[in-house]
C-alpha positions as CSV (number, residue, x, y, z in Angstrom):
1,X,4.1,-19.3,-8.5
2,X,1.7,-16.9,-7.0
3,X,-0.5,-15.0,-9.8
4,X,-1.3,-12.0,-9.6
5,X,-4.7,-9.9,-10.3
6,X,-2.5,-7.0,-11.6
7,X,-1.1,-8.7,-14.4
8,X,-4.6,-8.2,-16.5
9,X,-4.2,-4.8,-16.1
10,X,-0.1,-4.5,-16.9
11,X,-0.2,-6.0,-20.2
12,X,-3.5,-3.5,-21.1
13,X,-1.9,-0.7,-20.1
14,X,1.4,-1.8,-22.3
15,X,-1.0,-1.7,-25.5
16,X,-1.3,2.0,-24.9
17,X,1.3,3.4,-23.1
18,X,5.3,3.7,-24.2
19,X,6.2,3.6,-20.4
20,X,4.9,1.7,-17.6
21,X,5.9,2.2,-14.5
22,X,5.7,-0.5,-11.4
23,X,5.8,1.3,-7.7
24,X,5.5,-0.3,-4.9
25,X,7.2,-1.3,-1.8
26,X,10.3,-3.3,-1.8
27,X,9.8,-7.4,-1.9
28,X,6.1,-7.2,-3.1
29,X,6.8,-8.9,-6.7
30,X,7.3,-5.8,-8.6
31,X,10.1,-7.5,-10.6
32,X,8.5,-11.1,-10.8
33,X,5.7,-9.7,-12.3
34,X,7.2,-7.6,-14.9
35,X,9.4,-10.8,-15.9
36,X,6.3,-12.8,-15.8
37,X,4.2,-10.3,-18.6
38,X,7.0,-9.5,-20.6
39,X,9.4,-12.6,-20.5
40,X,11.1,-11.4,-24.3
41,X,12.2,-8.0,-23.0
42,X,15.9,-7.5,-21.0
43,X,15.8,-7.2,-17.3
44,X,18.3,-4.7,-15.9
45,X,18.8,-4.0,-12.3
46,X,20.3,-0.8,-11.8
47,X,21.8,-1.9,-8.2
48,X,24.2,-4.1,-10.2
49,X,27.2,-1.7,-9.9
50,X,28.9,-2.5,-13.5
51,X,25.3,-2.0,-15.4
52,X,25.2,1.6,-12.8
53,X,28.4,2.4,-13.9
54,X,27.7,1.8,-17.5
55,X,24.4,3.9,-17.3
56,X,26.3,6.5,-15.9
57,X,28.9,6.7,-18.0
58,X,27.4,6.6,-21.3
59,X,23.7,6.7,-20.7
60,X,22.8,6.6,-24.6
61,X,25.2,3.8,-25.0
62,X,23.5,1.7,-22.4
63,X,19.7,2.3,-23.5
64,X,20.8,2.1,-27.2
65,X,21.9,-2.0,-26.9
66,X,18.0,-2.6,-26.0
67,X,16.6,-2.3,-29.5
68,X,12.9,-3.1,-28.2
69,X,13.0,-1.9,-24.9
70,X,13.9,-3.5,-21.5
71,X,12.9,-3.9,-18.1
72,X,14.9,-1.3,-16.0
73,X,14.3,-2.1,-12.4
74,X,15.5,0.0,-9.8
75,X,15.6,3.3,-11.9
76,X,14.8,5.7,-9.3
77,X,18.4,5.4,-8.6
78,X,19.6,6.9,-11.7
79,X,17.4,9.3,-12.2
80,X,19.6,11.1,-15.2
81,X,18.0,8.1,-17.5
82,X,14.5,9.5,-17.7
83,X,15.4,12.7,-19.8
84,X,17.1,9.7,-22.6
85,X,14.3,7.1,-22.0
86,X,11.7,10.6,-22.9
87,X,14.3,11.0,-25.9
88,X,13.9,7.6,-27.3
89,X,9.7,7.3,-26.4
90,X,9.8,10.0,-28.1
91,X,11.7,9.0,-31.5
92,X,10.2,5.5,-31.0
93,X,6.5,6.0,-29.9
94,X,5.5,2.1,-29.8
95,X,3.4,1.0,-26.3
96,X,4.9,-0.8,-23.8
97,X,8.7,-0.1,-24.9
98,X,10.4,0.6,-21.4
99,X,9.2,-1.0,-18.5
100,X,10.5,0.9,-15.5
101,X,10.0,-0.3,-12.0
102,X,11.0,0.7,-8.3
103,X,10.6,1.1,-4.6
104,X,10.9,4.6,-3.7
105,X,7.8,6.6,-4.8
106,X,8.9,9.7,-4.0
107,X,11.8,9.6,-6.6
108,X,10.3,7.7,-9.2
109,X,7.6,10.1,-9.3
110,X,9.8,13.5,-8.6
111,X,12.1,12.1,-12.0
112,X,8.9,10.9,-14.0
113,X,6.8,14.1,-13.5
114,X,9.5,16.5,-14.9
115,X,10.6,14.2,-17.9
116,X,8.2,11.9,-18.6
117,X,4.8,13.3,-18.5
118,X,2.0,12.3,-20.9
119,X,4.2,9.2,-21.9
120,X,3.6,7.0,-18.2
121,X,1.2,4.9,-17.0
122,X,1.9,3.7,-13.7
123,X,0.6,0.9,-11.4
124,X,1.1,0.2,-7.8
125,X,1.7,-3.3,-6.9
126,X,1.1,-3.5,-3.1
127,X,1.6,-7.1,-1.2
128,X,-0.6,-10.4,-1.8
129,X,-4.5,-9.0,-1.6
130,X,-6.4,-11.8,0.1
131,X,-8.0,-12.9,-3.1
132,X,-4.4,-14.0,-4.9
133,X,-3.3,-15.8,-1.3
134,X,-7.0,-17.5,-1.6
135,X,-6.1,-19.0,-5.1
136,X,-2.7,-19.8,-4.3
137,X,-3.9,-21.8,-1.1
138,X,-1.6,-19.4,1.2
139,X,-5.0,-17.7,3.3
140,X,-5.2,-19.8,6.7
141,X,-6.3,-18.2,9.8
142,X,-7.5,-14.5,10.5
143,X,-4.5,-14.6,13.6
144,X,-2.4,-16.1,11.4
145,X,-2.5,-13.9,8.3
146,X,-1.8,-10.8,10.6
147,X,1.1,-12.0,11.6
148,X,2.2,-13.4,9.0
149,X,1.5,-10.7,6.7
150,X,1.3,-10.7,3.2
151,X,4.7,-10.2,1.1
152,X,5.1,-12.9,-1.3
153,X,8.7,-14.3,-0.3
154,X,8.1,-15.2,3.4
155,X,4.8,-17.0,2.3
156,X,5.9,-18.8,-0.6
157,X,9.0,-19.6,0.5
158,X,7.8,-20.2,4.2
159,X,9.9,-18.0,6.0
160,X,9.6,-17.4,9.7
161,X,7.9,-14.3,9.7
162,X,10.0,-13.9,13.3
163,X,12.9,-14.1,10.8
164,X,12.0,-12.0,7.9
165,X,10.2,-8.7,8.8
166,X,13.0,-7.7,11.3
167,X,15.7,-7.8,8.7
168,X,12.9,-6.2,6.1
169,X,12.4,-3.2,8.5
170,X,16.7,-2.7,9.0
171,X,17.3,-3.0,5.5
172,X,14.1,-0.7,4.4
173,X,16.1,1.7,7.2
174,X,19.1,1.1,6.6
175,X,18.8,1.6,2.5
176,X,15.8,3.9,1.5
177,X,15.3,5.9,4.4
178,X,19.0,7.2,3.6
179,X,18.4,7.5,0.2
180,X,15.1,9.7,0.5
181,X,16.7,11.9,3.4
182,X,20.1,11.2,5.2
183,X,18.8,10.9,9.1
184,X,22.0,10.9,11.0
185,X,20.4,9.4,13.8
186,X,18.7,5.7,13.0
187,X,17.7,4.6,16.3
188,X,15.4,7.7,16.9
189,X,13.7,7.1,13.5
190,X,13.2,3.5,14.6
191,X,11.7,4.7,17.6
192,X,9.1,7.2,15.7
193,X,8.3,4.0,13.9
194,X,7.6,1.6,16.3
195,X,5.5,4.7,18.0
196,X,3.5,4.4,14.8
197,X,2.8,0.9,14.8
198,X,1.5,1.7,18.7
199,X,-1.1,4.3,16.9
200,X,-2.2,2.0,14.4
201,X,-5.9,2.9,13.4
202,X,-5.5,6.2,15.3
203,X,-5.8,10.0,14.0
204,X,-2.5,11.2,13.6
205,X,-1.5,14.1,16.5
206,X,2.0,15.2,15.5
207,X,2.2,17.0,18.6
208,X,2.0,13.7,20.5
209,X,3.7,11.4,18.4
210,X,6.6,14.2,18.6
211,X,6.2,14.8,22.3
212,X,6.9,10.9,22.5
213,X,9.9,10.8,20.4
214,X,11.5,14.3,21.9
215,X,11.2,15.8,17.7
216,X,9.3,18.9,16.6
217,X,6.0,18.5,14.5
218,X,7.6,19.6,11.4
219,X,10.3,16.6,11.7
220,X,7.6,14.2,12.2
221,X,5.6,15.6,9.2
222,X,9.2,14.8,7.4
223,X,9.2,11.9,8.6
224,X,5.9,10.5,7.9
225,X,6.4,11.6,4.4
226,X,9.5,9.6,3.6
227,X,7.3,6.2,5.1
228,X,5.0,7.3,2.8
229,X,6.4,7.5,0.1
230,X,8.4,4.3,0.6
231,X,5.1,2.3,1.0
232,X,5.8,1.5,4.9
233,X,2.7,4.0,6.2
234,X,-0.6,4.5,4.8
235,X,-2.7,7.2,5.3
236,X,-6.3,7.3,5.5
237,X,-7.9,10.9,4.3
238,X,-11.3,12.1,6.1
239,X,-14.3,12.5,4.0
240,X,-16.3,15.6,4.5
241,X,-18.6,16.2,1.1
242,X,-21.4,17.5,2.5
243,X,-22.1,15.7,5.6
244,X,-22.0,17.3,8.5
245,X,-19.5,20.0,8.2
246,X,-18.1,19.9,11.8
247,X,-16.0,16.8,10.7
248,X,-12.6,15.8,12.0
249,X,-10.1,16.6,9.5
250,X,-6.6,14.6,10.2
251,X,-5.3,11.6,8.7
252,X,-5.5,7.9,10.2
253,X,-2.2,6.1,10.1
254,X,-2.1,2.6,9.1
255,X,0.7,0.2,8.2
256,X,0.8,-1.1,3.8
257,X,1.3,-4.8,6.2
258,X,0.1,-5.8,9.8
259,X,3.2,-8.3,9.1
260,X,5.5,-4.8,9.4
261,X,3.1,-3.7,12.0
262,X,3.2,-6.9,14.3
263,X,7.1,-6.9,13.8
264,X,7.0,-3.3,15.4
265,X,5.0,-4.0,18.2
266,X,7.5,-7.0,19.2
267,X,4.3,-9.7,18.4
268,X,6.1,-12.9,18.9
269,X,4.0,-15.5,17.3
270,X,-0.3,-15.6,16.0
271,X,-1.6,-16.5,19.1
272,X,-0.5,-13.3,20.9
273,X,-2.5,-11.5,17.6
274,X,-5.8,-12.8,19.8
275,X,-5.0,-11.3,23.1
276,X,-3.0,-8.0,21.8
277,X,-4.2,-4.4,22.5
278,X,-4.6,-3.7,19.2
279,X,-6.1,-7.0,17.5
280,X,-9.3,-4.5,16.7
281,X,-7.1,-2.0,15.2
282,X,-4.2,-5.0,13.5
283,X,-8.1,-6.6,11.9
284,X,-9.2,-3.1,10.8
285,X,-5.7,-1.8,9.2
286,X,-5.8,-5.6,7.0
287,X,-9.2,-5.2,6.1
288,X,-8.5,-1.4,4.7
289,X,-5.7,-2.0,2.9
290,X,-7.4,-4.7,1.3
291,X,-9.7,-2.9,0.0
292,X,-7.1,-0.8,-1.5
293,X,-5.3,-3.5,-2.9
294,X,-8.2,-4.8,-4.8
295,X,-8.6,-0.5,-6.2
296,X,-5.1,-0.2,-7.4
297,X,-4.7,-4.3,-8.6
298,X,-7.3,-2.8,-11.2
299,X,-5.0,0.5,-12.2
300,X,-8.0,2.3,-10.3
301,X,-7.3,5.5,-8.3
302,X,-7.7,5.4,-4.4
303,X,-10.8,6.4,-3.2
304,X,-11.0,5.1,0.4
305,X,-11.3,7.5,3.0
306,X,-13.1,7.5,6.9
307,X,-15.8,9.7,8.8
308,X,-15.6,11.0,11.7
309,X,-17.7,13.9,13.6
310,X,-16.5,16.5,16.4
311,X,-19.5,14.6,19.0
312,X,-17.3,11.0,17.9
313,X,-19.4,8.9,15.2
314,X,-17.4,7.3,12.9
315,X,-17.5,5.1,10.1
316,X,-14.3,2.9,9.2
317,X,-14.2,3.4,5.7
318,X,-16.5,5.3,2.7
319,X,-15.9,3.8,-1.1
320,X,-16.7,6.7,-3.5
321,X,-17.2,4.3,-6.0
322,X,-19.7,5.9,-7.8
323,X,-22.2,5.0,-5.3
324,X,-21.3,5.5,-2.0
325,X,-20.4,2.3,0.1
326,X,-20.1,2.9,3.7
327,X,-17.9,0.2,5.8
328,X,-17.7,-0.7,9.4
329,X,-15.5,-3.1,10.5
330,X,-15.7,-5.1,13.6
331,X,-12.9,-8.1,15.1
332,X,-16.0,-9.8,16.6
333,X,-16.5,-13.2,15.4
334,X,-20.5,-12.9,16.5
335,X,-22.0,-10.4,15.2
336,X,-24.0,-7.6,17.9
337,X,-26.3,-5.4,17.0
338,X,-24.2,-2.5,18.3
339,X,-22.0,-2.8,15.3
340,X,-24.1,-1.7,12.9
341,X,-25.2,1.9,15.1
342,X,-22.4,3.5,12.5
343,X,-23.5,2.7,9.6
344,X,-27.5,3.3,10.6
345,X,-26.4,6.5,11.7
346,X,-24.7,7.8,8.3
347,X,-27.2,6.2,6.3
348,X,-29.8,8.4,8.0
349,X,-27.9,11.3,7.7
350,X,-27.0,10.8,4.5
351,X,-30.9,10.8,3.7
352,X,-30.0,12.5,0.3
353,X,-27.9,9.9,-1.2
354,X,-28.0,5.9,-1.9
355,X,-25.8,4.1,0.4
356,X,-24.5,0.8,0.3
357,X,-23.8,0.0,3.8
358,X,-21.7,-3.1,4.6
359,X,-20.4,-4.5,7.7
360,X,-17.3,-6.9,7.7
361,X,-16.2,-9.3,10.5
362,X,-14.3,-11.6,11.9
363,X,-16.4,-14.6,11.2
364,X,-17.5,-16.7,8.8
365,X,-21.2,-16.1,7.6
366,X,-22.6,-13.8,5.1
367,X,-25.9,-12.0,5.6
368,X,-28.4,-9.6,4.2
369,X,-30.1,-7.8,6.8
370,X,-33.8,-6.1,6.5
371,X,-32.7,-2.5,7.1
372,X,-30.1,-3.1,4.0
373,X,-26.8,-3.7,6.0
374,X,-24.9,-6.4,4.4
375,X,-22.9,-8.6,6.2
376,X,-19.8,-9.9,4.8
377,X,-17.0,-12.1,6.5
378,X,-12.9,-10.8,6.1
379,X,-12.5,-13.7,4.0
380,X,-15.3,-12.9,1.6
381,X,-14.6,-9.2,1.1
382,X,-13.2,-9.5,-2.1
């Protein structure tokens, strides 16, 4: 069974918290983990439509029977339970009592925020990072783990990835994108999708990407929230503290899994990863979100963002972490000295500030350089 890093930081957070709460997109082990770390308490899934009906019902009834709490999985779908679970935190204040986990952000957090505040912790389990597919012996090729992706069930189970994100993208569609806002017409919002997985690594234009799906830019605002919020899009913020002011200020859209991404793009197998358009942009988006994985694995806040001026230098990614670590990233497997102009560049206009300045590859050898660049390899960012 695949372990995961987060599971150090569950069971802390349930000495001090009455309610955790596990977010995350569908199929990325939210449930196995909370049965894993607490094997004594219930599990409830709310999608089971007697237990729905019986929540509904008689909501005291229901959370009554679980004398020491229980996991509730699925809650955002009943989101009348929170004012009762704040009741009974309230009357019974002992850490770690309800475990509450789910796939729709949005809702979870819209239902927690008015009833539960003060009471929550929450942590956001994303898919495998590449340190937990290291120790479970599932990381094998840089082509291959773009494809492939890295939700637990495909991998451990080995699943054709040609198989499973397909029917992960229809049923994500098909189930949350109607329960966050009812889009009458599906094929159109499949189309803005797979536009997105063309624009991976790119500022977001929402006059372009709605010129190209014949929507307005306030639908595809709407729209990019709801894959937000139901962890299918990530959004990279621009940092501008300071340096330079003239900095561009919009988003860059990435994908939570370049398995989802390649899926979009109608990649067929790993070997068409090597030759694809976007193989730069498919390395970069795995890279960044693995870097966010390892944040939020630790219950730490995200704090990953890019920089980019008007005249077009641009760093990949900035840690603010205390110290500042700047990132470029690079799908090269030999490393040029062109690479590292970025980082030079911020460094020396960051003259004010200590810098860590890293570049990671595609290869395989680490290295210190003498103007303070370190050199790290994808599979020894962790």
């Amino acid at each position: 069974m695949l372990q995961r890093v987060s599971k150090i930081k569950l069971k802390q957070l349930a000495t001090k918290f009455r309610v955790i709460a596990v977010v995350g997109p569908r199929q990325s082990g939210k449930t196995t983990l909370c049965r894993q770390v607490f094997p004594r308490k219930p599990y409830v899934s709310l999608e089971n439509p007697d237990v729905a009906e019986f929540a509904t019902t008689d909501p005291n009834g229901f959370l009554k029977q679980f004398k020491n709490g229980a996991i509730l999985d699925e809650i955002q779908k009943l989101p009348h339970l929170f004012s009762y679970i704040q009741q009974i935190v309230d009357e019974n204040p002992k850490p770690g009592f309800f475990i509450l986990s789910g796939s729709n952000n949005f809702l979870m957090q819209q239902s927690i925020s008015q009833t539960l505040a003060g009471r929550v912790a929450y942590l956001q389990l994303l898919p495998c990072s590449l340190k937990e597919l290291k120790v479970a012996k599932l990381l094998h090729s840089l082509e291959h783990h773009i494809f492939n992706g890295s939700y637990p069930e495909p991998l451990y189970k080995k699943i054709d990835a040609l198989d499973w994100y397909p029917n992960y993208v229809s049923t994500y569609v098909e189930r949350d994108v109607r329960q966050i806002k009812n889009i009458t017409d599906l094929s159109l919002f499949m189309k803005f999708l797979r536009l997105c997985a063309g624009r991976v690594g790119q500022l977001i234009n929402l006059q372009s990407l709605g010129n190209d799906c014949g929507i307005d830019a306030k639908t595809v605002q709407a729209w990019l929230h709801i894959l937000q919020a139901s962890y299918i899009i990530y959004l990279l913020k621009p940092y501008y503290n300071n340096y330079n002011k003239r900095v561009i200020k919009a988003a860059k859209l990435y994908f939570y899994d370049t398995g989802v991404a390649c899926s979009l793009l109608g990649i067929q197998n790993h070997n068409q990863v090597n030759s694809h358009a976007l193989k730069g942009s498919l390395f970069e988006n795995m890279v960044i979100l693995d870097l966010l994985k390892q944040r939020l694995n630790n219950g730490l806040p995200d704090n990953l963002y890019y920089w980019r001026d008007k005249t077009g230098n641009e760093l990949d990614v900035l840690l603010d972490n205390p110290t500042l670590t700047a990132i470029e990233i690079k799908a090269g497997e030999t490393i040029s000295s062109d690479y590292q102009n970025a980082l030079l560049y911020f460094k020396n206009l960051a003259t004010n500030q200590h810098i860590k300045t890293v570049l990671c590859y595609a290869g395989n050898n680490a290295q210190e350089r003498s103007n303070g660049i370190i050199i790290k390899p994808w599979k020894k960012l962790i």
